[in-house]
N, C-alpha and C positions, 0 to 999 in steps of 0.2 A: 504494500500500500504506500503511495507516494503522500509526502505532506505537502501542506499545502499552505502559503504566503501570500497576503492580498498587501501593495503596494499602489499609490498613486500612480509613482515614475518607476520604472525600471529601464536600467541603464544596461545593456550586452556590449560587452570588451572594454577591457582594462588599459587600453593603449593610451595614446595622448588627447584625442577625444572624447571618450565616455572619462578617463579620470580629470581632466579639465573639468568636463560638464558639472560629473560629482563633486567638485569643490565649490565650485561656483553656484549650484544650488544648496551644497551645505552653509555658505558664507551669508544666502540671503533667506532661507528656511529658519537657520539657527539650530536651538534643540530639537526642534519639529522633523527635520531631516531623518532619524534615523528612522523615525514610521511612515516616511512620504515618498523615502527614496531606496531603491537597493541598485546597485553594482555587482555585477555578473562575472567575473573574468574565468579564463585557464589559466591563469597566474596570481599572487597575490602581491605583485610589485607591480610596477611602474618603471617598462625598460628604455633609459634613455640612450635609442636604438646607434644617434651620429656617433658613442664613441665604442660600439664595438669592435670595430677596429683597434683602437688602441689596446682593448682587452687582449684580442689574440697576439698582438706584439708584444707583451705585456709591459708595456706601456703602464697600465691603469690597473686598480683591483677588479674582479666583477664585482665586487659588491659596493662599488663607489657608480655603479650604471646603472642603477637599479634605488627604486623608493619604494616602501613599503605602502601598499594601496591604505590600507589600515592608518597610518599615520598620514599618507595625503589627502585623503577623503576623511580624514579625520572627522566620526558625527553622524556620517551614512551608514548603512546598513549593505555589508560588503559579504560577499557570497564566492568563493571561490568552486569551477568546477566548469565541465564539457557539457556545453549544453545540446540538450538531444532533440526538443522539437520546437518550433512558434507557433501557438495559432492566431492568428489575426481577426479569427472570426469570433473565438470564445475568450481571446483576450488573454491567454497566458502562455507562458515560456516553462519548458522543462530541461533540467538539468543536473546531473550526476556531480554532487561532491568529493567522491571515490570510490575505490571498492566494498568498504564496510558501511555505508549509509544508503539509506533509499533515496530513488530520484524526488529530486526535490521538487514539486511547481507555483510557479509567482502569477498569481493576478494582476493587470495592472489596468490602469486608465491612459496614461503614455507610456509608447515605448522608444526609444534612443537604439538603434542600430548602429557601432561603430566597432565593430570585430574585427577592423583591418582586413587582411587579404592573408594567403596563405603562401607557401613555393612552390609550386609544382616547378621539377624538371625530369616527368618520367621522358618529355620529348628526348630527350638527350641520352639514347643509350647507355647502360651503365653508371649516369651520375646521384641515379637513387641510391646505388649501391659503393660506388669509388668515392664520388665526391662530395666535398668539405661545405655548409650552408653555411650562411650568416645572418642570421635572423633572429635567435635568441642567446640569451647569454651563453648557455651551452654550447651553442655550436662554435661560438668565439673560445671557449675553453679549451673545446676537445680540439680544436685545431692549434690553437697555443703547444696542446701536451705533444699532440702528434706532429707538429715541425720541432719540439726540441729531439722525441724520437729520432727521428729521418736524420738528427745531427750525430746522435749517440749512434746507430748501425753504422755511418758513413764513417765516423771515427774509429770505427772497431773491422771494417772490412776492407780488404785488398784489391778486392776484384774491381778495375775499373769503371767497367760497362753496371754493374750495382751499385756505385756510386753515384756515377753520371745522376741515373735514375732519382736515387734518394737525395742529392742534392739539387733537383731542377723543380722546378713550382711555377704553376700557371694555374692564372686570376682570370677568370671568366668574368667580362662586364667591364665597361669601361667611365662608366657614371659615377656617383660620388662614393659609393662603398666600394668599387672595384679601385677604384686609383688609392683611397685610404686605406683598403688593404691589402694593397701592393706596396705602396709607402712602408707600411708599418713591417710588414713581414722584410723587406728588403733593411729598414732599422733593426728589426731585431739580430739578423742575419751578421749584418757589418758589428752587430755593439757586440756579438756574444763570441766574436772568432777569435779573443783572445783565449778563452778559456778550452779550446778544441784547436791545439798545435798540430794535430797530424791530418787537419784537414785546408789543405790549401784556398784562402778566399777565392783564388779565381775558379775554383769549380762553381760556385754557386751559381746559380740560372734561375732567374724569373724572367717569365712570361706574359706579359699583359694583353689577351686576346677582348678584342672588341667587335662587333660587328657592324658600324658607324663609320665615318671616314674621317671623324675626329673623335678625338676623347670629353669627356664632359659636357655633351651638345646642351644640357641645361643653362649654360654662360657664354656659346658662342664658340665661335670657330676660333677666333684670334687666341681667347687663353686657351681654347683644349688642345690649339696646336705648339701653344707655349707650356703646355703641364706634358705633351710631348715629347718637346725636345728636353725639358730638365728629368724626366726620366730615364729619359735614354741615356743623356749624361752622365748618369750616378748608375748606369751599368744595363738599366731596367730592358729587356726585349719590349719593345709597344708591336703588335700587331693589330692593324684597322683592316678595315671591311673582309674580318674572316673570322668563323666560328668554331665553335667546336661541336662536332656533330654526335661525337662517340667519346667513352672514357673505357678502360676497362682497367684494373689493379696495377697496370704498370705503362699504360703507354695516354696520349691526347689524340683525336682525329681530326684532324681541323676539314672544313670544307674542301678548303686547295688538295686535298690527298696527304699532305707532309702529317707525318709521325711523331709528335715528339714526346721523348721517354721519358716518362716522369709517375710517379706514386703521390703525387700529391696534388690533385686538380677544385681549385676553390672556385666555386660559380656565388654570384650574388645575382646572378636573374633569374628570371620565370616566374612573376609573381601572377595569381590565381585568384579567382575570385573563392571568398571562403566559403565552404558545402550548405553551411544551414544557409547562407545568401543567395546562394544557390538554387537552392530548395526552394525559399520566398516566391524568389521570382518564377521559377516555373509552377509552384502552388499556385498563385495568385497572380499570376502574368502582372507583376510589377514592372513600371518603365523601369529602363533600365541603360546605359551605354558600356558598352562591351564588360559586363557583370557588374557594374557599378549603380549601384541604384539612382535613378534618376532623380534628384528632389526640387525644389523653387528654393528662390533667395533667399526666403525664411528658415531653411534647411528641413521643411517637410515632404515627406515622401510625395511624389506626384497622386493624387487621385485618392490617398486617404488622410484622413481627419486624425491626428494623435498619434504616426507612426512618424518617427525622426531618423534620418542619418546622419554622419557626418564620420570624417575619416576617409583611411584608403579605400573603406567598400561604397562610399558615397560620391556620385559626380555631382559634384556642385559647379554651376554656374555663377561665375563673373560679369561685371556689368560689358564687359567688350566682348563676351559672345563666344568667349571659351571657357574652360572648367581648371577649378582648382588644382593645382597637382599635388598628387600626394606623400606630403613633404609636415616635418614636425609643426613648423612654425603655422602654418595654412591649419591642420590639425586643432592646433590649444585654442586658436582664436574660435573655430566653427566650434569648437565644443561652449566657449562661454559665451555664447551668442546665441545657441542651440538651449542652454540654461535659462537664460532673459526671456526667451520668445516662449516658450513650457510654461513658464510663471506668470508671459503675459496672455495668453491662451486663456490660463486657469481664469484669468481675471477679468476677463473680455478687455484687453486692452490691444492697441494696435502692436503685431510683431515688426520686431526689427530686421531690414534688410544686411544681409552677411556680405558685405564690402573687405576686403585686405589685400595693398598691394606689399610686396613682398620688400623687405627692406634689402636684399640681398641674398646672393648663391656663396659658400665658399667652400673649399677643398684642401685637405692638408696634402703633397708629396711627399711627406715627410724629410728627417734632415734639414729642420730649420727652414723648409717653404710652404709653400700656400699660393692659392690662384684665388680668386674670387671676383664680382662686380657688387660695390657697395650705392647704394643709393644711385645706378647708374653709370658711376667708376670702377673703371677697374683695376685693378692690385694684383702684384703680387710677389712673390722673394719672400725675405725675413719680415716686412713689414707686414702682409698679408696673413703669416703665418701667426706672427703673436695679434692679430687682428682676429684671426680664426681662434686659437687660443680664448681669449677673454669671450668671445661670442658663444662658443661654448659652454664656457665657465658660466658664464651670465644666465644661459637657456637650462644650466641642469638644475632639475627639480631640488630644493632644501637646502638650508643653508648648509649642515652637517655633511653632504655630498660637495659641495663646493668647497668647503676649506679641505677633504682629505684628499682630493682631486689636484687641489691647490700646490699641495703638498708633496703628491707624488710627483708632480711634474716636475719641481724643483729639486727633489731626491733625486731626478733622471739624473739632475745634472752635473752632482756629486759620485755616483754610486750607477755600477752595471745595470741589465734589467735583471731583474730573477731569470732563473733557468733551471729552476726545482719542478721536475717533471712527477707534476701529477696524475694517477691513472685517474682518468674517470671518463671513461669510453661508457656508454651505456649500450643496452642489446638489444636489435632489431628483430625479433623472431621471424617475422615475415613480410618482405614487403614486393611489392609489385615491378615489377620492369615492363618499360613498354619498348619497340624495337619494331622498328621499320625495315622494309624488303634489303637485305644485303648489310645490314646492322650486324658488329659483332658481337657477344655475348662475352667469349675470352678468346686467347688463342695460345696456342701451344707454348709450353713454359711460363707462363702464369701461374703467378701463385693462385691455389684453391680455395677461396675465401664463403663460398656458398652453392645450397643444394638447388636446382631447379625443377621446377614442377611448370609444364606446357600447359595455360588457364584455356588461350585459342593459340591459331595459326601453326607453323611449322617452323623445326630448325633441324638444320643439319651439323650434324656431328664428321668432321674431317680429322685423321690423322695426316700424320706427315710424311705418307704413302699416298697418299689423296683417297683412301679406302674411309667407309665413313657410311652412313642412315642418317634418314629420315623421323625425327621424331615429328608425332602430332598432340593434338590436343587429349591429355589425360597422361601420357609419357611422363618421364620425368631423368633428367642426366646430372652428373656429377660428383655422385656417391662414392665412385671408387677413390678417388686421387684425397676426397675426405677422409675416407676407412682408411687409406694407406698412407696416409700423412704423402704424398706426390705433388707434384705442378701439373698443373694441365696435359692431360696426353693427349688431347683433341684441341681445334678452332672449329667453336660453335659459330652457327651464323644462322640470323634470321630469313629465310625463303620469302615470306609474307610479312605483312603488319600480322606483328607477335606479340601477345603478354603472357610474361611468366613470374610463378610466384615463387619469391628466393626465398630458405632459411638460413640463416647466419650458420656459420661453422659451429661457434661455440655449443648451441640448440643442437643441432643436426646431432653435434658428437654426445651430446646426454643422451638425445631419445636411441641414438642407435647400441649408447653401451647399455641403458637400465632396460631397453624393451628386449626380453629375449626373441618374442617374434618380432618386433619392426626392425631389430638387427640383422636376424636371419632374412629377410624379406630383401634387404639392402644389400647384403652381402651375397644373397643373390642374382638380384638382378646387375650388379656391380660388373659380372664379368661380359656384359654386353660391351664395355667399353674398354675391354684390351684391345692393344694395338694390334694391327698386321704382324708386324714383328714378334709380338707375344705367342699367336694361337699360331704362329707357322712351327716355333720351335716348341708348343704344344703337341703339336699335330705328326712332327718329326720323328718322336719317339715308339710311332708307331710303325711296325714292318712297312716295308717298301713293297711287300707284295700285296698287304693289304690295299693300300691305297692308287695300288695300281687299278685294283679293282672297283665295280659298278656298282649301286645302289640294287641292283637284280644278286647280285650276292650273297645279301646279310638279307634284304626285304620282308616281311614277315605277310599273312596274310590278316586280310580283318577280324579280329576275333568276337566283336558285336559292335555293334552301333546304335543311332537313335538318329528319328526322323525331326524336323522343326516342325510337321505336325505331329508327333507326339505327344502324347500326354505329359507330365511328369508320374503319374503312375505308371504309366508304362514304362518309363525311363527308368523309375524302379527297380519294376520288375528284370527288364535286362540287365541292369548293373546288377543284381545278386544272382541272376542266373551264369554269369557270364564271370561271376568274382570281381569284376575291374573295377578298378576306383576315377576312372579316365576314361571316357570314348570318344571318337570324331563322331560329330554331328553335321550331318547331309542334310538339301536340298531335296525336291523331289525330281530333280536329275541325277542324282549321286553327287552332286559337286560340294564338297565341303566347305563348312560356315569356322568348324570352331572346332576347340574341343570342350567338353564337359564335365566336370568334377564333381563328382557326389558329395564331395564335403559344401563344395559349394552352393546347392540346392538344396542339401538341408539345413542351411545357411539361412539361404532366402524362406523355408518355409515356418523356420524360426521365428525370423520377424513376422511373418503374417504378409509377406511382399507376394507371395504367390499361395496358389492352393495345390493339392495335388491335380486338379481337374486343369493347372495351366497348362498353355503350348508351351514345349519345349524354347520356341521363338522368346516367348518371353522373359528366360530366363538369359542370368550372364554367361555369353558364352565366349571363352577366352582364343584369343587370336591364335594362327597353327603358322608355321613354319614348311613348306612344302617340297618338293624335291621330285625328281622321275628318275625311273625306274635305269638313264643309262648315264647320268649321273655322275660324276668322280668321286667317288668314297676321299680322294685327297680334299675334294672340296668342300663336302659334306664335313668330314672333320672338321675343317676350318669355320665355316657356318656354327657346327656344336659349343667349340671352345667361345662362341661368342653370344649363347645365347643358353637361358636356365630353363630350355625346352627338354624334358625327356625323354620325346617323342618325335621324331619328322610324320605327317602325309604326304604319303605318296602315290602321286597325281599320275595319268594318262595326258597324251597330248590333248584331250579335251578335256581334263581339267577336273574329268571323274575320278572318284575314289577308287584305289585299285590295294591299298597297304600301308603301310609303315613299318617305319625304321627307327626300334626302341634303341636306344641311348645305349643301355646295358647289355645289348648285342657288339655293340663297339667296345666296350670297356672289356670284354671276354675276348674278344679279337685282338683285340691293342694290348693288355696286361694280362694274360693268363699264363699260368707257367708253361703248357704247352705249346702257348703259342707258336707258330712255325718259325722257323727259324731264317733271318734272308742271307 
């Protein structure tokens, strides 16, 4: 049973606009606030998002980027948690505080949409899985911990071409969080190479991939081709109008075809409209511009009465006929603007139109510079930099974040940055990959970092023989090189638009050690993906006279079957007349479907999935492997070693049932002490 909160206002997203709004209405409600107003978030901070960059350089604390919603909203009534539905027609919002509490749901009379937007980059081959976000504090952490990583391996190994790798890094995005955290990462790099003597500064490589023809298009051509040339200067690679299309565990694929080696690729684009926004608008065909909810000057939703946005999920309109961008400073103002107009609503008083033009854009390169245009001037060098400086200092929420901010910066200036690597990598059990026609997956010597399950589409599995299958949808590759601790013994590749759903290694390797069947299951279907090379000196040890021979050699004949009009009672009955636990199931040509498992029909009748009066059609009937009758037992062999069938069908040139060829006819052939001798 969910509980249930009746509230005048309810505020959804904790960002710069719902917790503006929420102060702004606690400043003018007073004590009345904590039963007028609630605030929604999935976080219980306030993250002030421009200086996560300095976080992953570490530069900053994270805990100096971040306010406590609780202390800035100070007086409202603050709710932390994922919220799971809106309805606009019954007026409330539902939403989960955790795993041990029931969903919670808020009635309200207004509601304030500002839940920001989200990242999508499943576009991007492999960057769900290889690459570095920035978007929450965490993800500025965990790339912090894992570029001091990538120093500590490169410092410990020999192997050139492994260092290359571990020392090259590429920033995806050329806008203000791609250039800042290229900056930063390129400062941390320069300040910390005294304390790593056996690794030469000049290896290091960054990247800065853009897909624009200049950097920073926010301020104009002239500084983004001056934030340019000063990073190029100071070492930095700039590439413009080219992307990156693909990542996989150790290489970048840019548009142009070029390769470049690298384990550490950070994107700051693809941002998304967020799902419950989503949802609105196709529940309720809400306007909208490309997911942005549409609203008037007022900041009200187009076409309904008492629904507010403001933030990145809202496009708001400017008096010159374009929309707000979504930017912190654009944010705090619609959010206390969005506050006055709620309160003047309540009161029948006239709302205020959301007017602001922007005082300025600016950009740290770090290294004591900065670009920016202030009130129409532009800047930039030393002077811009400590301009960017105090402008920041100025816009971070609370005094108490301002002096230790203050502080560190001037620490910088005495004192290294930290370089104390923290673990706190957290675990993705499972997530999605999307993968367009001729997309890689990995490719040979890759390290192994997750299991793959085919959701739709095809991939093909190649070794470095060009020998290699088709998976499709319900398949799944990977498992071996995970169970055998190996690198890639295949390049996977996407045939079609593909999605596949990945398990992280770490998961993959619990379920396969504690589940004694889902180990055994993996462990055998594992040997589908030996190489050529494997199953030939497999296949080797078997006499030369054998395999000179034909599938009409060993062949067996049918010892029962079942029809796909069959019954399952009748299917039954031949499985106990016949003893078998396995039979091919035919067509009413003889052409076979499958084969059939008695364990697994008693399965299905378990659940209540079939009755005994079902067709055989209806039941699972598992895929066969087939072969004729003049065959090469050498080939044959090879086919076995790669596949956890213990049975061939064996087909007629039309494609009828004529036999099979049990598994354990070859093992008596191939390993028996009598075997014949070559």
């Amino acid at each position: 049973m969910a509980d249930s909160n009746s509230f005048p206002i309810v505020i959804v997203g904790g960002g710069f606009a719902g917790a503006y709004c929420g102060r702004a209405l606690r400043a003018r409600l007073g004590q009345s606030a904590s039963k007028e107003v609630a605030l929604v978030a999935d976080q219980n901070v306030l993250l002030f998002h421009p200086m996560l960059a300095e976080v992953s350089g570490s530069s900053v604390s994270p805990l100096h980027v971040v306010n406590p919603l609780r202390q800035f909203c100070r007086g409202t009534s603050i709710f932390m948690g994922s919220v799971e539905e809106v309805d606009l027609e019954k007026k409330t919002m539902r939403f989960v505080p955790g795993p041990f509490v029931n969903s919670i749901t808020l009635t309200f009379e207004h509601l304030v949409l500002a839940m920001g937007s989200i990242v999508d980059v499943s576009r991007v081959p492999g960057m769900p899985e290889h690459g570095y976000l920035m978007k929450t504090v965490g993800d500025a952490i965990r790339l912090r911990a894992d570029l001091l990583q990538r120093l500590e391996e490169a410092s410990a190994t020999s192997d050139d071409a492994v260092r290359r790798k571990l020392l090259t890094f590429v920033v995806v995005g050329g806008g203000y969080s791609g250039v800042e955290t290229a900056g930063q990462i390129w400062d941390l790099l320069r300040d910390v190479k005294r304390f790593y003597p056996r690794i030469d500064p000049k290896e290091f490589r960054l990247v800065l991939v853009h897909s624009g023809p200049y950097l920073l298009p926010q301020i104009g051509k002239e500084l983004g081709s001056y934030c340019e040339k000063q990073l190029k200067k100071r070492g930095i690679d700039v590439r413009l109008d080219a992307r990156v299309t693909a990542i996989t565990a150790e290489r970048a694929i840019l548009n142009t075809g070029e390769l470049i080696e690298t384990n550490t690729v950070v994107t700051t684009v693809g941002n998304a409209t967020h799902p419950v926004i989503k949802d609105l608008i196709d529940r309720y065909q809400l306007s909208n511009q490309k997911g942005r909810l549409l609203v008037d000057s007022t900041l009200l939703v187009k076409g309904w009465q008492n629904l507010w946005a403001a933030g990145d999920c809202a496009a708001v309109p400017l008096p010159d006929g374009t929309f707000a961008p979504a930017t912190a400073q654009f944010a705090i103002r619609q959010g206390m603007v969005l506050a006055q107009n709620i309160l003047a609503q309540r009161a029948s008083r006239p709302l205020k139109i959301f007017h602001y033009k922007t005082l300025g854009e600016m950009a740290s390169l770090g290294h004591l510079n900065a670009v920016g245009k202030i009130l129409g001037f532009k800047v930039s060098g030393l002077l811009a930099w400590l301009m960017w400086r105090a402008t920041y200092l100025a816009k971070l929420p609370g005094l108490e974040r301002k002096i230790k901010v203050f502080i560190e910066w001037n620490m910088e200036v005495l004192f290294p940055r930290d370089i104390s690597l923290l673990d706190v990598k957290t675990t993705e059990v499972i997530g999605r990959v999307h993968l367009e026609k001729g997309d890689p997956v990995y490719h040979v010597g890759d390290p192994a970092f997750s299991f793959y399950l085919v959701e739709k589409g095809r991939v093909e599995i190649v070794d470095d023989s060009g020998t290699g299958r088709v998976l499709t949808a319900g398949e799944h590759f990977g498992e071996r090189e995970l169970l055998q601790n190996l690198k890639r013994q295949f390049t996977a590749t996407a045939l079609e638009p593909t999605t596949l759903l990945a398990l992280d290694k770490s998961t993959f390797e619990a379920l396969a050690k504690n589940s004694l069947a889902l180990g055994y299951l993996l462990s055998r279907s594992s040997v589908k993906y030996l190489t050529l090379d494997e199953r030939k000196a497999m296949v080797n040890r078997a006499p030369t006279s054998l395999r000179a021979g034909t599938v009409a050699d060993l062949m067996q004949p049918v010892r029962a079957l079942v029809r796909e009009d069959d019954s399952v009672y009748s299917a039954f009955r031949i499985f106990k007349q016949a003893g078998l636990s396995m039979m091919p199931v035919v067509d009413s040509e003889s052409h076979p479907k499958g084969w059939l498992r008695l364990d697994v029909v008693f399965d299905l009748l378990h659940h209540g999935k079939i009755t005994v009066q079902s067709a055989v059609r209806e039941l699972l009937v598992l895929p066969f492997v087939s072969a004729k009758r003049e065959d090469n037992l050498n080939d044959i062999l090879l086919q076995f070693a790669q596949t956890s069938d213990r049975e061939f069908i064996v087909v007629d040139d039309d494609g009828q049932l004529i036999g099979t060829l049990p598994l354990i006819d070859l093992v008596l052939a191939t390993e028996g002490p009598d075997r014949p001798s070559d």
